[in-house]
N, C-alpha and C positions, 0 to 999 in steps of 0.2 A: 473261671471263665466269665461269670457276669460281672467278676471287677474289672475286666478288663474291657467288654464292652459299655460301663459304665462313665472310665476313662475315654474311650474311645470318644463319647458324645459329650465329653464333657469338653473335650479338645475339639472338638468341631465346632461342639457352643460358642464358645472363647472365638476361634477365629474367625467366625461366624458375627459375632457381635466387635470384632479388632475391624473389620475389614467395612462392617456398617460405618463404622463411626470415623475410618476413613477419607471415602467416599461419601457419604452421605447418600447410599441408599439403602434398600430395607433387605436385609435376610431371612433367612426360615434357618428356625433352629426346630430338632426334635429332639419332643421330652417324653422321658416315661417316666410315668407315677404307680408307683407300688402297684404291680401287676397288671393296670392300666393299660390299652391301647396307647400306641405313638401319636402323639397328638403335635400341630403344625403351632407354631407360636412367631408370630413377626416379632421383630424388633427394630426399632428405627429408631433415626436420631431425635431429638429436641427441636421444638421446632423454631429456638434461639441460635440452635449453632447453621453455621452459613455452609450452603453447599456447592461444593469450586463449582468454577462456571465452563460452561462445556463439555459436559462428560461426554464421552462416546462408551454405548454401551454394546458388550462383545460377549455373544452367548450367557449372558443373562447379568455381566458383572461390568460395574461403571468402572472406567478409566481413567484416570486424572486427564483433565485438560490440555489440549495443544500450545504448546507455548512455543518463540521463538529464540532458537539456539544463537549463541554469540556469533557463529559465525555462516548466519542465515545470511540470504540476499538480498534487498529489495530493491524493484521496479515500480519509478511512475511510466503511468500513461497520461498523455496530454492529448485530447483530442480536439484539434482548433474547428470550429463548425465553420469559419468562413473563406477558410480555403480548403478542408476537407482532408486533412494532414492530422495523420498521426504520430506522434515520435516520444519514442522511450530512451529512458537510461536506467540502467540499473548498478549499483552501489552497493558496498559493504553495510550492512544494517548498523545504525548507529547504535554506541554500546547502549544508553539511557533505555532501546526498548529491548533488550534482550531479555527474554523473560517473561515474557508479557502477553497476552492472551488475545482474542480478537477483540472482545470488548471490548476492551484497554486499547487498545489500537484505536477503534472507531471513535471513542471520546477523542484522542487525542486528535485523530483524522477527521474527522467530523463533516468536513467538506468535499470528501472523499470517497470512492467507491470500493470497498474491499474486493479486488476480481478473483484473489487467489490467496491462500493461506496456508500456512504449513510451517512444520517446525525450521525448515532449512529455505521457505521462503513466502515472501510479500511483495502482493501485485495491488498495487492502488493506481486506481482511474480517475480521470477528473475531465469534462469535459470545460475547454475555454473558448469563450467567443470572441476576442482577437482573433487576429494573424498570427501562425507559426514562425515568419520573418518578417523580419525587423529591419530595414535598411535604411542609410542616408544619403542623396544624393547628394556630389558639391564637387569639386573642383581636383583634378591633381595633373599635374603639368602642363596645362592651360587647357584639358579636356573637362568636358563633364563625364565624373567617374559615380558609381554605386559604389558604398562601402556597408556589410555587413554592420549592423547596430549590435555588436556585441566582442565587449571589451575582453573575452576570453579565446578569441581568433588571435591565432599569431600575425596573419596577415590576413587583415581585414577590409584589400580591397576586391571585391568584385569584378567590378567589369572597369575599364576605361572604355569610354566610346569615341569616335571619329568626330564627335561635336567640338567645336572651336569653343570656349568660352566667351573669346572676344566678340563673335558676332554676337551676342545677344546684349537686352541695354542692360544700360550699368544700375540699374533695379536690378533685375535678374541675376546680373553677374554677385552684388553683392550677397545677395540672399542663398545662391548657389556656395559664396565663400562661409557664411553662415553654416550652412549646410541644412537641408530640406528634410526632416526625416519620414518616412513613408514604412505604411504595415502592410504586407502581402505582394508577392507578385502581380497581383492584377493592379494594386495601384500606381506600382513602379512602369509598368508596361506603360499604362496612360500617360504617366510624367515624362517618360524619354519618349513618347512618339509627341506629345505636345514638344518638347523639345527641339527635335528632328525634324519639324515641319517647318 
């Protein structure tokens, strides 16, 4: 009977001191010394070896760090302060960070604001002071037209308007063929009403 409870703690030891050096936190083992009281004995690691980052600890025992799975998701958020426009897209997480912790993320992100985290997904913020749009004004079938400033629109005209190109002088008109490019709706509004008048 007492080899068996001698066993018993000797296998708690063991896993006891397996599960420290795991983690990297400290356990309690008990020992009994030849008729002895149970006496409480820490054990913990070295204070050379490294301890993961992040633990989350769950009724008294640390749990390896959150990492993100291959096929987590990630979300920017762009926040333009000068027209007051938020817009997101969200993406397959590229392989390169699969794996990788929030730490590791924030180095890499640096300029970034980690909003969300988790093994199956990542939200980073960033706020920018541009314009959320981007537009050109210039010319298309002798109208002044707005064309979207961006080359991943399949059709990237906006608007044509009822402006005559020819009425205005042949400065303008050039500069119109050129094309004028403008940030934000509020500045486009000023350009076609300067236009319209």
């Amino acid at each position: 009977m007492i080899m068996k409870k001698f066993v018993a703690l000797a296998i708690a030891g063991l896993f006891a001191v397996s599960l420290a050096a795991m983690y990297g936190g400290a356990s309690y083992v008990r020992e009994k010394n030849a008729g002895e009281e149970l006496k409480k004995t820490e054990i913990t690691l070295k204070e050379s070896e490294e301890k993961p980052e992040e633990t989350e600890e769950v009724f008294g025992a640390s749990l390896p760090p959150i990492v993100l799975s291959e096929s987590a998701k990630i979300t920017y958020k762009y926040k333009y302060n000068s027209d007051d426009k938020t817009i997101e897209t969200t993406e397959k997480l590229p392989y390169f960070l699969a794996g990788l912790g929030r730490e590791q993320i924030a180095k890499i992100y640096e300029n970034w604001k980690i909003s969300d985290f988790s093994a199956t997904s990542l939200v980073l913020s960033r706020t920018v002071d541009e314009a959320s749009e981007k537009y050109i004004v210039g010319v298309k079938d002798g109208y002044i037209a707005v064309f979207y400033d961006d080359a991943q629109k399949q059709d990237n005209v906006m608007e044509v308007t009822d402006i005559p190109v020819a009425s205005l002088t042949s400065d303008e008109q050039i500069r119109l063929g050129r094309g004028i490019r403008i940030k934000g709706e509020k500045e486009l509004a000023e350009i076609l009403q300067d236009y319209g008048s």
